[in-house]
N, C-alpha and C positions, 0 to 999 in steps of 0.2 A: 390400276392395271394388274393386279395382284401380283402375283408371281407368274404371269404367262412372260416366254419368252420376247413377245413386242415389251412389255414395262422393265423388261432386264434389258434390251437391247436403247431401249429408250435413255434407261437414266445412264447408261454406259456411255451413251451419245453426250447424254448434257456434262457427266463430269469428264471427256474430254473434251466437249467443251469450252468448258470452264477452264478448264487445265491451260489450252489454247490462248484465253482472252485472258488470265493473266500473267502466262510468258511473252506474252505481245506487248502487255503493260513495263516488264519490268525491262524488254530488250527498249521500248521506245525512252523507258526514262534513266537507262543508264547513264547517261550522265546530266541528270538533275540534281545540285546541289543537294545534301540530306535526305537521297531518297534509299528505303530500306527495301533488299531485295521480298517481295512478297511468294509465297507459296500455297494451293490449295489443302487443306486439309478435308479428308474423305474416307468413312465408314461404310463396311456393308449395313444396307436395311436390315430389320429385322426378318429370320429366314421365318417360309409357313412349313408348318406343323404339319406331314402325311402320316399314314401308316407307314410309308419304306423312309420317314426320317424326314429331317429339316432340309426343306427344296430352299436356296437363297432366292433374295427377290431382287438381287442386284448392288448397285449403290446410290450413295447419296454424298452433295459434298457439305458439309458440315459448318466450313468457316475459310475467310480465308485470311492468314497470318501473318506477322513480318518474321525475317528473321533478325531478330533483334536481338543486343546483349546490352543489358541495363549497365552491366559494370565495365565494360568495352567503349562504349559510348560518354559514361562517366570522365574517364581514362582521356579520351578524347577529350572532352569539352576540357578538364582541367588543365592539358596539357595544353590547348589553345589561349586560354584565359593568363596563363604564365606565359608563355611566349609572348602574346600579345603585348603585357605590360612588358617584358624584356628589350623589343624593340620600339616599344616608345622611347623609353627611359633611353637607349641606345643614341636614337635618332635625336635626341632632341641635346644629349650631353655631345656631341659631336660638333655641334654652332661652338661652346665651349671650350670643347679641346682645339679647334682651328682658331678661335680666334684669340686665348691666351698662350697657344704654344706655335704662333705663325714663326715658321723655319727661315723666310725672307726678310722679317724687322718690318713690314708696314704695319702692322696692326700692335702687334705684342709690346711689352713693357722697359724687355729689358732693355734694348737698341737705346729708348728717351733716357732709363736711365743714367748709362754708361754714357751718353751725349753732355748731359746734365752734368754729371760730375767731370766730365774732361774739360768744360769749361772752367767751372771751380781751381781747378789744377791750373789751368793760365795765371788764372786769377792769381794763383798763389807763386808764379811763374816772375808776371808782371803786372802786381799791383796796381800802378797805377795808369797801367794803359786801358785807357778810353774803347779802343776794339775789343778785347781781353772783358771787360767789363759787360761789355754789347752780348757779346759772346755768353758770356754766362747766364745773363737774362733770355737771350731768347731759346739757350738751353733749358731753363726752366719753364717757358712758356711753351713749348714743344711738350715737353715732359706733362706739364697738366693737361694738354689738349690728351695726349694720350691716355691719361686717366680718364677726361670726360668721354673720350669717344670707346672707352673701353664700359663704362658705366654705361652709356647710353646705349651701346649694342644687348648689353645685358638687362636693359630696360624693354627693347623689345624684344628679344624671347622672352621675357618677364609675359608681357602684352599679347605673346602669342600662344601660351598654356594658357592664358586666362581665355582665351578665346576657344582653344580648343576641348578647354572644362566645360564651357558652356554648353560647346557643340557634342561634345559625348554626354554630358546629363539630358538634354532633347533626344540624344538617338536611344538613353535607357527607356524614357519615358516612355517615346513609338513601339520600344520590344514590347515593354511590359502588357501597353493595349494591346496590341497586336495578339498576345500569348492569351489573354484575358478574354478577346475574342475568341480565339479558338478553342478556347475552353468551354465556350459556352455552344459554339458549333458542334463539337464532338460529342456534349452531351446531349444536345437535341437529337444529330446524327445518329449516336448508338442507342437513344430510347426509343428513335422510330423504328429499329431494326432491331430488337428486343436484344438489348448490348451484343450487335454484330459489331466488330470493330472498324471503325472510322481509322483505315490505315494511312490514307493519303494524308489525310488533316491529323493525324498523330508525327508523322512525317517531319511536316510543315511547321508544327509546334515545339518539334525537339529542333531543328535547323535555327526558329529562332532562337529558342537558347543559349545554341551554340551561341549564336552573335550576339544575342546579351551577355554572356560571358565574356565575350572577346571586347567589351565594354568595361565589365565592373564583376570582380568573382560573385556568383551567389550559391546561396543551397536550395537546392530544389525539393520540394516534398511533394509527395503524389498521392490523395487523398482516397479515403475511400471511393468516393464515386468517380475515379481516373481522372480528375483534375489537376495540377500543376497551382501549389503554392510557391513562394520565389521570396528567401527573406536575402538581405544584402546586409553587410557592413557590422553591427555588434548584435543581428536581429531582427532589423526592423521590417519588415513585411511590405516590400514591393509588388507582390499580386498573392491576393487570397482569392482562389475559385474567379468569380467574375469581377472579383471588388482590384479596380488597379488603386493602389499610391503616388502620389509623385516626388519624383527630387527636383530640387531647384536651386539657385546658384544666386548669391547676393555676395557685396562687398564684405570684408572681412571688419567689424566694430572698431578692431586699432590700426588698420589698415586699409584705407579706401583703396587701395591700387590692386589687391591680393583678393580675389575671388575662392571663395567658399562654396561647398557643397552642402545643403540642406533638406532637411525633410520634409514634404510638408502633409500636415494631418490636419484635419477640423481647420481648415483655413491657417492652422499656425505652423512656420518655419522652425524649425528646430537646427541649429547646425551640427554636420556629424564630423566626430572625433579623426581627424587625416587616416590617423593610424590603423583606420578599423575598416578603410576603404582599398585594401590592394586587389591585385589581377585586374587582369583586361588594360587598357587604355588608359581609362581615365586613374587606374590605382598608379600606371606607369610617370602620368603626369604630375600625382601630387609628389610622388618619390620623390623624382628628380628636381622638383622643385624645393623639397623639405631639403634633400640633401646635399644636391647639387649649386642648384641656382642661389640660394640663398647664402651656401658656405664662400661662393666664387665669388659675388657679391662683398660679404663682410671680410672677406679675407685681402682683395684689391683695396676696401673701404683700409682695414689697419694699416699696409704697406704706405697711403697716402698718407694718414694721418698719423702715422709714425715717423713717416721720414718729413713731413710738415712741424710736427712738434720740435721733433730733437734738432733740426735745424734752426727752427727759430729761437732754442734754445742758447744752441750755439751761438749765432748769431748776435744776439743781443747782449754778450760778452764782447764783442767786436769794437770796432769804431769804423765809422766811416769817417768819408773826404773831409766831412764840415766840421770834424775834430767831435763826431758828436757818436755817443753810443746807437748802436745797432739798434734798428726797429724789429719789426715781423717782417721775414723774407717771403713769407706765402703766410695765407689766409689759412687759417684752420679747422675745418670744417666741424659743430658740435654737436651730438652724439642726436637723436631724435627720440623724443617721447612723445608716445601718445596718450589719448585718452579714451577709455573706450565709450564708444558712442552710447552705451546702456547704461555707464555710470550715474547714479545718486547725487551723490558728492559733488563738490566744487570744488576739486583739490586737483592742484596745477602742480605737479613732481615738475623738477628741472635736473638736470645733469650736465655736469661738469666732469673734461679728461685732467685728471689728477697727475698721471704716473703712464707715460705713452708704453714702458716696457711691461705693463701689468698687461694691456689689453688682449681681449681672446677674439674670436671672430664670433663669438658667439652673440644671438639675442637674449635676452630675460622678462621675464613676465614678472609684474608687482602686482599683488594683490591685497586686500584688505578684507579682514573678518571681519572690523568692528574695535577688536581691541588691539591686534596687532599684524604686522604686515610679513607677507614672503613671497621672499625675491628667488624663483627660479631661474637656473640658466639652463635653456634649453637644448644645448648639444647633449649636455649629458643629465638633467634634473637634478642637478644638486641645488638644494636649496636654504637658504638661511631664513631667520625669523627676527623680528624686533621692532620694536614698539614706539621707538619716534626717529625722526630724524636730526641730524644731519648722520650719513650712513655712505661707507666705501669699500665699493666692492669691483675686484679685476680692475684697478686702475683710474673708475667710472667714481667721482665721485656725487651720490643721490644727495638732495634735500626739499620740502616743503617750499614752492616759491610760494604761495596762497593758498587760500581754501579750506577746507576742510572733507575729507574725505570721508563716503560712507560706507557699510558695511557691503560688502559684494561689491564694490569698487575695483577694476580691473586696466591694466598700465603695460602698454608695452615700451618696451627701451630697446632702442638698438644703438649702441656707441659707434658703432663703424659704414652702417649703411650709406651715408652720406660723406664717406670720405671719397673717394674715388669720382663723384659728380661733383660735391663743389669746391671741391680744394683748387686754389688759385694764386699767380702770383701775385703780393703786396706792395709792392714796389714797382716802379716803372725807368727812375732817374738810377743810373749807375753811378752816381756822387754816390748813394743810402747804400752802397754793399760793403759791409763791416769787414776789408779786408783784414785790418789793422788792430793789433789790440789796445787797450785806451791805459796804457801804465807802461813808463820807459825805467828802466833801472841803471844805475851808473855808478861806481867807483872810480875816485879820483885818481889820479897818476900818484899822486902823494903817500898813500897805502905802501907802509911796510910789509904787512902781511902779505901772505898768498891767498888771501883770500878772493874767490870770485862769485858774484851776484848771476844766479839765474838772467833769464831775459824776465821771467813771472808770468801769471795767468790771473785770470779773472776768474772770482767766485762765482757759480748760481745759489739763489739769483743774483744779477749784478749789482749793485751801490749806486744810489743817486749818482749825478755828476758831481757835487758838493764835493763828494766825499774824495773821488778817482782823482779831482783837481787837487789839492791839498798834497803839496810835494810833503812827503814823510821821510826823513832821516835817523839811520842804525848808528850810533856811532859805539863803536868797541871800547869798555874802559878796562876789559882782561882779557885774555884770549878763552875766555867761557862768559864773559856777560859784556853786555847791551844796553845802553839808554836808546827811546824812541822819542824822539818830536816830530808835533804837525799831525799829531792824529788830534789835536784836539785839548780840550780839559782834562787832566789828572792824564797827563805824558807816562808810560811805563817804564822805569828805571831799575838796574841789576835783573835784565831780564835772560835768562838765562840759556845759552846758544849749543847748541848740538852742530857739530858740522853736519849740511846734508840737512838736517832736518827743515821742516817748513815754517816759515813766519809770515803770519796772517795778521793784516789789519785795512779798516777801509775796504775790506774787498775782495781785496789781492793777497795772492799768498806768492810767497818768494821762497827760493832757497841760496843760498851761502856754502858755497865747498869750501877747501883748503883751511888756514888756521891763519885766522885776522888776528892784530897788535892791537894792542893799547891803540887809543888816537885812530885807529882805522874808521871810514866812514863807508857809507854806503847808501845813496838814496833812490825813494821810488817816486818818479812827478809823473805828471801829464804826456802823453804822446805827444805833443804840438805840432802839427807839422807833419805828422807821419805816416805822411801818403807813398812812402816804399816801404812801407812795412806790410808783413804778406801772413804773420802769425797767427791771424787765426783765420785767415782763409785755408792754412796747414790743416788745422783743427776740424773745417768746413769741410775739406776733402780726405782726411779719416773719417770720417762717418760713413764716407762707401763701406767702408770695408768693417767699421767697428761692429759689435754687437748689442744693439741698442734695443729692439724689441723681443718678444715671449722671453721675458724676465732676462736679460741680456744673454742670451744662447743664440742668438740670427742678427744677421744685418737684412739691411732694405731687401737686398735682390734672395738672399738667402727665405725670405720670410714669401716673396713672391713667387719663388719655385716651389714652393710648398703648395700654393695654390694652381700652380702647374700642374705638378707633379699629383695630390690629390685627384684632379679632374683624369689626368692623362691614363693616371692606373686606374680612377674609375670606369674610361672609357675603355680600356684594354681588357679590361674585367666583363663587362657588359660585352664587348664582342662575343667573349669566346662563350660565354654563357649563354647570351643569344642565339648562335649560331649551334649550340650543343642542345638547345632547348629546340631551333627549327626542327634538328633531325628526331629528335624525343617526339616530334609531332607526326613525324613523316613514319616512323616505326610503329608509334598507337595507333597512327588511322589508317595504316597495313593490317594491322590485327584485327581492327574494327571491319573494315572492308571484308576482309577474307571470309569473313562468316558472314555481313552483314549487305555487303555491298553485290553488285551485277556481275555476275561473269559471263560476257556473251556467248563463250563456247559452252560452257554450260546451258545458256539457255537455247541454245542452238540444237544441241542434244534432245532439251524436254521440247520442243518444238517438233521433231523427226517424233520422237516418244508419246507425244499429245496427235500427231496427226496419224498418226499408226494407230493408236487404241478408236480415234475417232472414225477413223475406214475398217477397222475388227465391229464396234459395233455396230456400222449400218451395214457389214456382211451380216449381222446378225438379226436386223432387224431385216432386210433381205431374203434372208433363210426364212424368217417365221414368216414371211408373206408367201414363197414356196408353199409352204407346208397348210397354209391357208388355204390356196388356189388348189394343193392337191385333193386335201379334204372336201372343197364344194365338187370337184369332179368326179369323187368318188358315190357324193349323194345322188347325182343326178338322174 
């Protein structure tokens, strides 16, 4: 149409137009998730060349755009992907904090314990009462039920991150296709339209994203030919152009029960590194479970197996009813190793609890070069090295049951995981509760001296009965030395006496105050008989309060508020971080919006602004039709 006033009137029609149909677009999809406000971009034609100068030919519209900010939307997605893991980890440590710090006593630890030991204290109250007895036992059997039902609560949340890792590695996978396709639409798209841009389906492609992010962090690269690469975790490449990858999700080699996230390429799984998978969802789950689940886990498992230990320590210094020393008052649960399912080797590690106040909550990894082994502990990677067994380490002591081990050989150990599920009472009959200690002490009426005999205590470990039986007799021949009989062959004679100080033999160690005579005696026999004797159930109930584990610094309930209090400040943490992190979302995708998002009074405006230019140019194509009709009338 050259430059006549109909082809200026014309293309002024089309680019309001155009104008029109894409403020119509952007008012209808103001609020479609991810949609970028679009705008017409439009140049004058090239003007024609007269003698009186360059006559324009009008316009033309050139393209139409988003308004988009790459680093605004970055901002976004990042801030989503943190958030997202934030109130995973939140919601999920929250089962946690209800149910080891329940304010009522049905659920929580400390109610059974404090039940437990107030029985104990009858015990020690009244020995030999039968109720009193009952009483302590089924204090103890409350107290393990509580354990198990605290283990197994924490065994299914255990069961429902594994579930819900499965279900976030399926939703990365759908992004990743999903993005992969659209990568392949938008280049068809913009080669049929000689790279016009494909704005809706760029739209649609950065929206997924977002939600792949809000799954698992990635980095996005954007290729030459406007494609979307997507690497995740230390690198690995989740969609190149059209090629997608997948993750996939298998048991863990030392851990059937603990689901893993894997690669998978050329048909083979590779598993990726925990550590290298944060943001979004699923980075929130493995957290909380590295962190969380598994500390709460070993840290209930120590409390059980420490206060199991050191009791039955005690204990078996005792005597019970039948005049006979103390058994196992609970079963004690022993440490778990595995083997990992890739191992070579035939080599069968066992693990044995040495030392209850050594233990940490921690797991460790055994490994094998070939020529020698190291033992990681995994809270903090400290690690040691050496080259055979028998080997003790935190309490835990390692050795060789069988086998032989081969090089890449891989072990995991956990000492505590299993305390808390199966620790149980050993005992049923309250005859077997070692109120009583198995050694009586006596001086005769006849003693000059001032001398007085302790009651005595039993060594760990405790002495056959052989030995406890065997009445042994001190008799004074100065007020500084001692003959012993009745311990046996070669009796100790001119033994040499410290007031206060201790004397050990057979077992039992005694003290002697005040300052024995010549001819003074003093002997230590058998308990016979001595079913109101309440001495070491005394013993039995200092242990509430003693400090018996993390190297003797905590008692029982002291070592359990630690796993409280961990979870409780972790939970208190994660709120406010959370909640600081929502509004850090709510601020970026104000920023993002404001340039990028719908304003409908604004479209509202270009709407009034497009239909004005669009009624100017068919005034104007209008006029040139005038000026048409005038001209043939003048011909005629």
């Amino acid at each position: 149409m050259g430059n006549s006033i109909f082809g200026i009137g014309l293309s002024a029609l089309s680019a309001a137009r155009s104008g029109l149909l894409v403020t119509g677009h952007n008012v209808s999809n103001a609020s479609t998730p991810g949609y970028t406000r679009q705008q017409i971009v439009q140049s004058t034609n090239p003007a024609q060349a007269t003698g009186a100068g360059f006559i324009g030919k009008g316009v033309k519209v050139d393209t139409v755009s988003r308004s988009y900010n790459q680093f605004l939307t970055h901002q976004v997605t990042q801030a989503k992907t943190e958030s997202a893991q934030l109130d995973t980890y939140y919601a999920q440590i929250q089962q946690i904090d209800r149910l080891l710090a329940d304010p009522n006593g049905n659920v929580g630890l400390a109610p059974a314990l404090q039940n437990f030991f107030g029985g104990v204290q009858d015990i020690a109250t009244n020995p030999s009462d039968a109720p009193s007895r009952q009483t302590m036992l089924s204090g103890a059997e409350v107290l393990v039920r509580r354990f198990q039902s605290l283990d197994g609560r924490l065994d299914e949340i255990r069961d429902g991150v594994n579930t819900q890792i499965k279900d976030s590695v399926s939703l990365i996978n759908t992004f990743a296709a999903q993005i992969g396709k659209l990568n392949e639409a938008i280049g068809q798209a913009e080669g049929a339209t000689r790279n016009q841009p494909a704005n809706d389906l760029r739209d649609q492609r950065d929206e997924l994203v977002v939600q792949l992010n809000q799954e698992i962090r990635t980095n996005v690269v954007k290729q030459d030919d406007g494609s979307y690469s997507i690497l995740i975790g230390s690198g690995q490449p989740l969609l190149v152009g059209t090629q997608v990858f997948q993750l996939g999700t298998t048991a863990s080699p030392t851990d059937a029960r603990r689901v893993e996230v894997t690669y998978v390429a050329d048909g083979n799984s590779t598993p990726i590194r925990e550590s290298t998978l944060d943001g979004g969802k699923l980075g929130g789950l493995l957290q909380f479970r590295s962190e969380s689940l598994d500390a709460a886990r070993n840290g209930l498992g120590r409390v059980a197996i420490g206060l199991a230990g050191t009791f039955n320590e005690q204990h078996r210094l005792g005597q019970d009813l039948h005049d006979n020393l103390g058994g196992d008052f609970f079963t004690v649960p022993a440490p778990s190793v595995t083997s990992s399912a890739t191992n070579a080797g035939s080599a069968v590690v066992a693990a044995a609890i040495t030392d209850y106040s050594a233990l940490t909550t921690s797991d460790y990894r055994l490994q094998y070069d070939g020529a020698n082994y190291t033992l990681t502990r995994l809270t903090d990677g400290v690690a040691q090295t050496f080259a055979a067994f028998p080997q003790t380490v935190d309490g835990v002591s390692l050795s060789l049951a069988s086998g032989t081990a081969a090089a890449g050989d891989d072990f995991l150990i956990q000492p505590t995981v299993n305390g808390a599920g199966q620790i149980a009472v050993a005992i049923q009959d309250t005859a077997l509760i070692a109120a009583g200690a198995p050694i009586r002490t006596d001086a005769p009426l006849a003693n000059i001296g001032t001398g007085r005999i302790s009651a005595g205590s039993v060594n760990a470990p405790p002495p056959t009965d052989p030995n406890l039986k065997m009445p042994v007799t001190l008799t004074f021949t100065s007020a500084t030395t001692f003959d012993v009989s009745g311990v046996g062959t070669g009796n100790p004679s001119g033994v040499a006496f410290t007031a206060g100080g201790s004397i050990s033999y057979n077992g039992w160690t005694v003290q002697i105050t005040g300052s024995p005579q010549p001819g003074d005696t003093f002997s230590i026999g058998p308990n016979t008989n001595g079913v109101g004797d309440n001495r070491n159930a005394l013993l039995l109930g200092a242990l509430q309060s003693n400090n018996t584990l993390a190297g003797g610094t905590i008692n029982y309930q002291a070592a359990y508020g630690q796993v409280v209090s961990q979870i409780g400040n972790k939970t208190r943490e994660l709120n406010v971080t959370s909640a600081a992190q929502t509004n850090l979302v709510s601020q970026t995708y104000a920023l993002q919006q404001a340039e990028s998002g719908v304003n409908l009074d604004e479209e509202a405006a270009n709407l009034l602004r497009y239909q004005q230019a669009y009624q100017a140019a068919g005034k104007v194509i209008q006029t040139a039709g005038l000026m048409f009709d005038t001209l043939l009338a003048l011909s005629r």
